[in-house]
C-alpha positions as CSV (number, residue, x, y, z in Angstrom):
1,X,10.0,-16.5,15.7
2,X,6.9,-15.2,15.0
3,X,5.4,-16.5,11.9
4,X,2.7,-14.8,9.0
5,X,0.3,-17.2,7.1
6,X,1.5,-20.7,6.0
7,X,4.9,-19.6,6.8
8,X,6.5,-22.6,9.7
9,X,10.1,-24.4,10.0
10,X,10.6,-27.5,8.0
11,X,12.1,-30.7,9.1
12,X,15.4,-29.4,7.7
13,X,15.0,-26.5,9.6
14,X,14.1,-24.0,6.7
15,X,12.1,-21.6,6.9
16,X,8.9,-22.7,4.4
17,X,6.3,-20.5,2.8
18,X,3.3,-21.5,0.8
19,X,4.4,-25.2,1.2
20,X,7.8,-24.5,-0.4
21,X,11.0,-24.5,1.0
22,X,13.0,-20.9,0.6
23,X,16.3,-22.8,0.3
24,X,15.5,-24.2,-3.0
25,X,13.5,-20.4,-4.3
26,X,16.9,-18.7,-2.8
27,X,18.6,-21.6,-5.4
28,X,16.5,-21.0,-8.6
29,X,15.6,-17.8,-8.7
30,X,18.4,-16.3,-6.8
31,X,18.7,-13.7,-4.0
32,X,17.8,-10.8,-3.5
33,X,14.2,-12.0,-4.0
34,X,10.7,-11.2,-3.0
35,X,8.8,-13.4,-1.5
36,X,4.8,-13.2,-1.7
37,X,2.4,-15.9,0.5
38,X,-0.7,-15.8,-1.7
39,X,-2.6,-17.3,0.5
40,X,-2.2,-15.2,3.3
41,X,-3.1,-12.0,0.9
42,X,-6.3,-13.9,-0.2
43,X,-7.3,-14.1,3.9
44,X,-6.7,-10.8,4.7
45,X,-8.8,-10.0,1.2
46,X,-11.9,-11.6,2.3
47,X,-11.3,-10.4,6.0
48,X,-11.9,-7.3,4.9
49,X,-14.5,-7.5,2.3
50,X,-16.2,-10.9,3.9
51,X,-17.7,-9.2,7.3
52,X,-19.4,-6.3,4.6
53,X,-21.2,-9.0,2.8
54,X,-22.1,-10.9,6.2
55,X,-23.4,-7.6,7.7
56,X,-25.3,-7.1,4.5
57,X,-23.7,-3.2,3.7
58,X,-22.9,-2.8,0.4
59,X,-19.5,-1.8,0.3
60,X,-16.1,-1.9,-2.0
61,X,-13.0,-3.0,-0.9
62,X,-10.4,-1.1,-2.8
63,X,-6.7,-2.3,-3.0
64,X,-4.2,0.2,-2.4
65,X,-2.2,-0.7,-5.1
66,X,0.7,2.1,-4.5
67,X,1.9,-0.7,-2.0
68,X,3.0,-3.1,-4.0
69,X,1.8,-2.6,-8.0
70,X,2.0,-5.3,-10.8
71,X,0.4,-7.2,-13.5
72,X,0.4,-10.3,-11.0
73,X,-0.9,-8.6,-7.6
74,X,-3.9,-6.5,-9.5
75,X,-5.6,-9.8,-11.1
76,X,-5.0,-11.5,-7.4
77,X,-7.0,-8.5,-6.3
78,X,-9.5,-8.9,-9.4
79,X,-9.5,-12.9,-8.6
80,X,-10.3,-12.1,-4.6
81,X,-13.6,-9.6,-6.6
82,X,-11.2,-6.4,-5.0
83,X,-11.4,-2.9,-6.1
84,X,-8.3,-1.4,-7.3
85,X,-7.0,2.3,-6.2
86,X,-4.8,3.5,-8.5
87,X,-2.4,7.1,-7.7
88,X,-1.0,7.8,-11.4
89,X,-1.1,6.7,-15.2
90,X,1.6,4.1,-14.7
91,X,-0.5,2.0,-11.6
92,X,-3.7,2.5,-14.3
93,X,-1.9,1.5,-17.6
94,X,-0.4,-1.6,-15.4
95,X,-4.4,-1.9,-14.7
96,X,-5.7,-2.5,-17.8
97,X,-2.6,-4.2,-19.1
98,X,-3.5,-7.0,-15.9
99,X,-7.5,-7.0,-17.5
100,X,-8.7,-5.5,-14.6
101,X,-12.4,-4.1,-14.6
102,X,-12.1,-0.3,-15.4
103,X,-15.8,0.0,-13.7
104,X,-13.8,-1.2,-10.4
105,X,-10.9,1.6,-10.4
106,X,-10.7,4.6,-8.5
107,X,-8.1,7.3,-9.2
108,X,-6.6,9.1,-6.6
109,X,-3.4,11.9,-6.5
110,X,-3.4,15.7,-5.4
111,X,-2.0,16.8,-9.1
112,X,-3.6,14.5,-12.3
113,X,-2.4,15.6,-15.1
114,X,-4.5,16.3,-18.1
115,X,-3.0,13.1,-19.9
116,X,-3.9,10.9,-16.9
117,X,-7.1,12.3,-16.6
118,X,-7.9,12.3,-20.3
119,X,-6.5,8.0,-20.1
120,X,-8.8,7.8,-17.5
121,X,-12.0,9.1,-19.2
122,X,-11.0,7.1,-22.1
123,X,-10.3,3.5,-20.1
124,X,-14.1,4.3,-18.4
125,X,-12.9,3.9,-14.7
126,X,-15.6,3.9,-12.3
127,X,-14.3,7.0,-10.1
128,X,-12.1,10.2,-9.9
129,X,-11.0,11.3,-6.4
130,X,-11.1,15.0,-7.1
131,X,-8.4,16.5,-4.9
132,X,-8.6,20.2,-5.3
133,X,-10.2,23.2,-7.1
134,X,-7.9,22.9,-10.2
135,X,-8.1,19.4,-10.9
136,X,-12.1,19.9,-10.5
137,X,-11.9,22.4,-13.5
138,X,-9.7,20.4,-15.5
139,X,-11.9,17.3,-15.4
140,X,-15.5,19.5,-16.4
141,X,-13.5,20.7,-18.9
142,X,-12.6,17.5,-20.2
143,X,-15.9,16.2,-20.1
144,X,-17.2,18.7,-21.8
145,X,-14.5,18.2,-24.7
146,X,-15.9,14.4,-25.0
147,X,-19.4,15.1,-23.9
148,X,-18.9,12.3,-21.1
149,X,-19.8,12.3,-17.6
150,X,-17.7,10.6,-15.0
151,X,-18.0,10.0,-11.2
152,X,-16.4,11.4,-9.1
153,X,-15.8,11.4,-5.1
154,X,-14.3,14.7,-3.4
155,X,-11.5,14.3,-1.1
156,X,-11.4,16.1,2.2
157,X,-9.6,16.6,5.2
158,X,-11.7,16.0,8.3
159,X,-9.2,17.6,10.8
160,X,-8.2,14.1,12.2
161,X,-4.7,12.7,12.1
162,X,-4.6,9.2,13.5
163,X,-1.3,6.7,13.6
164,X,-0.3,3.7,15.7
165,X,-2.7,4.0,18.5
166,X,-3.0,7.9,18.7
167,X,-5.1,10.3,16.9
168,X,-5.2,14.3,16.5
169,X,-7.7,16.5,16.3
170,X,-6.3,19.2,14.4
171,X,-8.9,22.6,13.3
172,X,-8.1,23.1,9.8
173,X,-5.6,20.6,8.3
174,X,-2.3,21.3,7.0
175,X,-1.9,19.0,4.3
176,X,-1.1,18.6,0.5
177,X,-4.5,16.3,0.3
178,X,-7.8,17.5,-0.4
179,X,-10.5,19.8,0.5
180,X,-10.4,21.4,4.3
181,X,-13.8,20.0,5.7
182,X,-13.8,22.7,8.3
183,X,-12.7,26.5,6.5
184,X,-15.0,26.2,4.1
185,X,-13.5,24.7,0.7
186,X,-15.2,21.2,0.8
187,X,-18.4,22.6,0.9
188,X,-17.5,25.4,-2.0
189,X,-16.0,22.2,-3.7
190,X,-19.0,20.1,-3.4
191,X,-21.7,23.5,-4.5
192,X,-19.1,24.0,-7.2
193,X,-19.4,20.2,-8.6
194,X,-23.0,19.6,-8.3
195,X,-23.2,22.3,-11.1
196,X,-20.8,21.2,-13.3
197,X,-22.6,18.8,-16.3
198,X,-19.6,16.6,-17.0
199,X,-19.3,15.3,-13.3
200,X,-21.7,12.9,-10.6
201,X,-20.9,13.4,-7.0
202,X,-21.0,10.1,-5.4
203,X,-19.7,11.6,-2.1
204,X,-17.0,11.9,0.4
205,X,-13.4,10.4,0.5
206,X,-10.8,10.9,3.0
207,X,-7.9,9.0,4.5
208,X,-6.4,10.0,8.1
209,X,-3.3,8.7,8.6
210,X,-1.4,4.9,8.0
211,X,-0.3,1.8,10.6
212,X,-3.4,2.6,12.7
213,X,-4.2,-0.1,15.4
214,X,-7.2,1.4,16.6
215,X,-10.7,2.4,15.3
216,X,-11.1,5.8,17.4
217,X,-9.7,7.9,14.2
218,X,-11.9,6.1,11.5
219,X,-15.2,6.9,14.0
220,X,-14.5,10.2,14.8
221,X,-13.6,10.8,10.6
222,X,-16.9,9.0,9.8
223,X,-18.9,11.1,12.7
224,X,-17.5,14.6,11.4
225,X,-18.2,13.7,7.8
226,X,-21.8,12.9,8.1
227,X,-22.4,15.5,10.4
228,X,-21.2,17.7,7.4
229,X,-23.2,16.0,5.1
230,X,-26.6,16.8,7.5
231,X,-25.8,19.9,6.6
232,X,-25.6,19.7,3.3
233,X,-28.4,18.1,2.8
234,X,-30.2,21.0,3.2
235,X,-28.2,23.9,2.4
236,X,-26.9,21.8,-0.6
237,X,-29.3,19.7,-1.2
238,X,-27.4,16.7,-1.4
239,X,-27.2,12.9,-0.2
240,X,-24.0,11.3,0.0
241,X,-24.2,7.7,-1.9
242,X,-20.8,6.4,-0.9
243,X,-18.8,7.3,2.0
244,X,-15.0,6.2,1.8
245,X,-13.1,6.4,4.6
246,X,-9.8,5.4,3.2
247,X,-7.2,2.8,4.4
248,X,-4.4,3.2,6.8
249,X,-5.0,-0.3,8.7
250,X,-1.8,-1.2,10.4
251,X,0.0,-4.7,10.7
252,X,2.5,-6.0,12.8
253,X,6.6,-5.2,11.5
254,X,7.5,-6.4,15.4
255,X,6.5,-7.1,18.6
256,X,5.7,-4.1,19.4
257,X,2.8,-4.1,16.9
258,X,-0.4,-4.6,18.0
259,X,-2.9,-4.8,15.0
260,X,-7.0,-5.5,14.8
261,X,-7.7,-8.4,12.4
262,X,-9.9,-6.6,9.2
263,X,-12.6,-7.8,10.5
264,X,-13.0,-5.5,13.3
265,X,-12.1,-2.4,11.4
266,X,-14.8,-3.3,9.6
267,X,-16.8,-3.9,12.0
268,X,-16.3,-0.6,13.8
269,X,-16.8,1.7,10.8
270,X,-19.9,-0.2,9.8
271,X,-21.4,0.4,13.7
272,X,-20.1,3.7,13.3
273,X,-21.9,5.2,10.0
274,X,-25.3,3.4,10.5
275,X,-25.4,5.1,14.1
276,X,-24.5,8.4,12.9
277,X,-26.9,8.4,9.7
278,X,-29.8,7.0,12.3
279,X,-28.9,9.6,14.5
280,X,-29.3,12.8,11.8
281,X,-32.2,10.7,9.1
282,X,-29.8,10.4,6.7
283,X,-29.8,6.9,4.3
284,X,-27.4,4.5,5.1
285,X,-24.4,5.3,1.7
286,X,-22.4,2.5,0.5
287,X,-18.9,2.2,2.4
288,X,-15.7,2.4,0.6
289,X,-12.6,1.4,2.0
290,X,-8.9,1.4,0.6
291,X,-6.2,-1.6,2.5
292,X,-3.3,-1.4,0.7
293,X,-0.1,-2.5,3.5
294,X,-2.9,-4.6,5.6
295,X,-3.5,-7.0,2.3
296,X,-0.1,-7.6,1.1
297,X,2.5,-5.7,4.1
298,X,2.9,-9.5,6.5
299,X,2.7,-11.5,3.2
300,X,6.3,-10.3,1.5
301,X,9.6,-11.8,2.6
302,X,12.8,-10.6,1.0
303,X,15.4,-13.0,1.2
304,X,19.0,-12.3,1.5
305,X,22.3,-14.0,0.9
306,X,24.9,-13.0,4.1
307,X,28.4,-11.9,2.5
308,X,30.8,-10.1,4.4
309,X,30.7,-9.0,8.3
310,X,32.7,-6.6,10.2
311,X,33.2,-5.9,13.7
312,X,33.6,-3.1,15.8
313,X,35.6,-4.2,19.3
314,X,32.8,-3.3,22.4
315,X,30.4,-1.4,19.5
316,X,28.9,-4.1,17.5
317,X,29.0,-6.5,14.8
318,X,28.0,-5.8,11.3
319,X,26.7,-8.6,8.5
320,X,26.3,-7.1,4.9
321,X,23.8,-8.4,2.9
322,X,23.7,-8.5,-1.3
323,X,20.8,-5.9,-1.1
324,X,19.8,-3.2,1.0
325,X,17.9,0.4,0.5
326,X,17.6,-0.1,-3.2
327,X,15.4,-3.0,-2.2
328,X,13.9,-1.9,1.0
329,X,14.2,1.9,1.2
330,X,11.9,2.3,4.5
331,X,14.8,1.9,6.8
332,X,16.9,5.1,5.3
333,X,13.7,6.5,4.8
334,X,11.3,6.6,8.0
335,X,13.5,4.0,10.4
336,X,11.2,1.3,9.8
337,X,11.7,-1.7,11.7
338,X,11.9,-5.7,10.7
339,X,12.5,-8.6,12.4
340,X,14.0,-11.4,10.5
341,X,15.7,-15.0,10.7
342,X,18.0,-17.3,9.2
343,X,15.9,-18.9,6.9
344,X,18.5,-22.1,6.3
345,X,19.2,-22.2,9.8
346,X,16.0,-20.9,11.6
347,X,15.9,-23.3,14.5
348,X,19.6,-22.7,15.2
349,X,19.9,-21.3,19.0
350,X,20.7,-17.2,18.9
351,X,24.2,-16.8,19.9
352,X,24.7,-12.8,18.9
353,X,23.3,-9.9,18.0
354,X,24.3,-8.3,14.6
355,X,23.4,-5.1,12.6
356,X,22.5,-5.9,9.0
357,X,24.4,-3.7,6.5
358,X,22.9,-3.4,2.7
359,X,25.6,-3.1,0.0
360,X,24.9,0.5,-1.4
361,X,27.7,3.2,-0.9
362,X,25.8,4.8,1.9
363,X,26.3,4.6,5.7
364,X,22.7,5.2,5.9
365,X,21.7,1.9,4.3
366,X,21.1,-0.2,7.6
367,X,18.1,-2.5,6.9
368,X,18.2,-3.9,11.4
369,X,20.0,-3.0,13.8
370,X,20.5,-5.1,16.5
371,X,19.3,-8.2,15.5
372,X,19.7,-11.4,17.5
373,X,20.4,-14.4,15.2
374,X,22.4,-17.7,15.5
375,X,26.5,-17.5,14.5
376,X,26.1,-16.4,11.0
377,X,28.4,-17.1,8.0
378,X,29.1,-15.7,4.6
379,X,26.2,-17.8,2.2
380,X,23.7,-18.1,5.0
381,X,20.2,-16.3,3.9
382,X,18.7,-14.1,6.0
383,X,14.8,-13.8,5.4
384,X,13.4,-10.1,6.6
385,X,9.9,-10.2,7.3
386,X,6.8,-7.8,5.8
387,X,8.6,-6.6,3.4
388,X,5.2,-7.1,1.2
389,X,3.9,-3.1,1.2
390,X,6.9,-0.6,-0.1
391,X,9.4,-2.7,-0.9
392,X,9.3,-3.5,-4.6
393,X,7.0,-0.1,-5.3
394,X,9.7,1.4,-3.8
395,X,12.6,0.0,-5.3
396,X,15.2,2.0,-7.0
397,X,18.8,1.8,-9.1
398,X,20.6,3.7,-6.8
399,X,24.4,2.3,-7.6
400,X,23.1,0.7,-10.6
401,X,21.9,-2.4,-8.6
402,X,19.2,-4.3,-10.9
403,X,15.5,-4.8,-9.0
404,X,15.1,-8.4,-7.7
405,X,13.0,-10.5,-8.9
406,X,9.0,-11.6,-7.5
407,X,7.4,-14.9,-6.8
408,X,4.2,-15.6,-5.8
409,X,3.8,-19.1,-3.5
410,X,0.7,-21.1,-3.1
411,X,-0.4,-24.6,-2.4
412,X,3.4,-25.9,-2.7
413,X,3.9,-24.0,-6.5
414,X,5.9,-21.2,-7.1
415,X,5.3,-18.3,-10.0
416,X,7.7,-15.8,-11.0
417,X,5.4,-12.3,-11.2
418,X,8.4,-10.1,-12.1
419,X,11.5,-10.7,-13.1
420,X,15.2,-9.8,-11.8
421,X,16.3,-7.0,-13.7
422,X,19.7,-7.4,-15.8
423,X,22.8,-5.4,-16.7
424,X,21.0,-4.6,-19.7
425,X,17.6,-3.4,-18.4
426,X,20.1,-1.1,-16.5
427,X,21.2,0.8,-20.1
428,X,18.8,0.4,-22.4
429,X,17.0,4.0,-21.8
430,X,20.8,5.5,-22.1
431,X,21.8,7.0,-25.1
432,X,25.5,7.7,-26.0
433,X,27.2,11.3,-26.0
434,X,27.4,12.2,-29.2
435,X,29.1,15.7,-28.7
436,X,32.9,15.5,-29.4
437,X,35.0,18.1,-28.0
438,X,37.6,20.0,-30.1
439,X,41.3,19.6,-28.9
């Protein structure tokens, strides 16, 4: 078994994280339930944003937080002196409901609308990631209105695509994000920009891809971008203060992952930009980067009760847990793989291999196939794990199963972040038919 953070076996041969035994959370709180080490997010944190301070490059470290958003997780990031990236009203609202910094938020998304943008101006965040040529209009307009000024990055597409440990170099991007850096747009974005009032162009964003092992795809972004921006400099006239280069840093769902620790993205990037600004006598711009799966992806368990199991003579054997897609979507989605153990019973010999089965009325709500595990029985609990980035953000109703609930573990103490969803929650935005029909 491989283990994440203070996750280990315990003399009673439960699986343990944060100094507690899962048993007794599967007990109290119930199952399904998501599991969050705390202090394995707070490592990976100051991985990241640690070897910027010891390098001396002023930098921010941005949590992604479409991969896992709540009240809880955004002061953890605001306690570890994070960042925050938010994609829509609801991840800002759930901002400054958690007391986060507004000078510390970025907005990103390809189509704002004018409410979220107007929330935005009006909670003071410290950045807009314009995304195209209407939202650019929009937010002058806007400003104007208030007579404000806001900052703002420009997102483009650098031609790269990069995942795992390949990368493309495409000519000009097909893609629902951003300015093409090489047809044209970014740099009639960028001339457009520097002359509306209402806006300060702080630089360049971009973001080339997700579960990337190597650094190749971040260098080659970085090297195209400020070779763009030596350009601009003198046909534009401008310097680039921040260059953000995204997230996308992988982590390891199996064996077959291979990830760098944060520190060497980091240090890659930072070797990267400093030669390639050197190189064309441009200044040095603070880096900006975005880790949203890296910080919080290996930190999640979800924790399952076993219920009922078929088998298929010569095919295979299938165990259904009491959650499935509506918990952990990724599966049905993209064929995402987990590994997992018995947590009650993880140093139990393997005897077979199962397929795990969620409970939804879909044959397409497989969470493993193939798993080896010890002779399992109904009431064993199965623990899945990295379930930490896209699970609860992308939980859903579907049957009208209720969310599970959320607990943070740390130093041998549990705290409920969220709670399970009821019967009730279920209903209470349904409103009755009130149209009778005739006989």
């Amino acid at each position: 078994m491989h283990t994440y953070g203070t996750a280990c076996i315990n003399k009673e041969g439960h699986l343990e994280v944060g100094g507690i035994d899962v048993v007794s959370l599967a007990e109290h709180y119930g199952t399904p339930l998501y599991i969050y080490d705390v202090a394995l997010i707070r490592q990976r944190a100051r991985g990241f944003k640690d070897t910027f301070e010891q390098l001396g490059i002023t930098a921010q470290v941005a949590y992604a937080s479409k991969a896992f958003a709540a009240i809880g997780m955004m002061q953890l990031a605001n306690q570890e002196g994070l960042s925050l990236d938010v994609v829509s009203g609801g991840e800002l609202y759930t901002a400054m409901k958690a007391g986060f910094p507004a000078e510390r938020i970025h907005f990103h998304g390809n189509n704002k609308s004018r409410e979220e943008l107007i929330m935005a101006l009006e909670y003071g965040i410290g950045c807009i990631v314009v995304d195209n040529f209407y939202e650019l209009e929009l937010l002058e307009s806007l400003c104007n209105e208030k007579g404000e000024k806001v900052n703002i990055l420009l997102r483009v597409t650098p031609g790269i695509e990069a995942h795992t440990h390949d990368y493309i170099l495409t000519g000009q991007e097909d893609s629902k994000f951003g300015f093409d850096l090489n047809n044209g747009q970014a740099e009639e974005a960028l001339s457009q920009a520097l002359e509306m009032k209402g806006l300060e162009v702080l630089g360049l964003h971009c973001h080339i891809g997700s579960q990337i092992f190597e650094t190749t795809g971040f260098k080659l972004a970085a090297e195209k971008i400020i070779q763009k921006l030596s350009e601009w400099k003198h046909s534009c006239q401008f310097e680039s203060k921040v260059l953000n280069l995204g997230g996308g840093f992988g982590i390891r769902y199996t064996e077959e992952d291979e990830p760098l620790a944060p520190s060497k993205y980091v240090e890659e990037i930072i070797k990267e930009v400093q030669k390639k600004t050197e190189e064309l006598g441009l200044a040095m711009p603070e880096i900006w980067i975005e880790p949203g799966r890296s910080l919080v992806g290996d930190a999640g368990i979800t924790l399952y009760r076993i219920g009922s199991e078929k088998s298929v003579p010569e095919v295979r054997k299938y165990l259904a847990v009491d959650g499935g897609m509506n918990d952990n979507i990724r599966p049905a989605l993209y064929d995402a793989k987990y590994e997992a153990v018995l947590a009650n019973r993880a140093n139990d010999p393997v005897e077979e291999t199962v397929s795990i089965a969620g409970k939804c009325c879909e044959s397409g709500d497989m969470l493993i196939w193939d798993l080896p595990l010890p002779k399992a029985s109904h009431d064993d609990l199965l623990a899945v794990f990295c379930t930490g980035a896209y699970g609860y953000s992308m939980a859903n109703n579907y049957n009208r199963i209720p969310r599970p609930p959320v607990v943070f573990v740390e130093n041998s103490q549990a705290e409920l972040v969220i709670k399970r969803e009821s019967y009730d929650d279920l209903v209470k935005l349904d409103l009755p038919l009130n149209v009778t029909v005739k006989q």
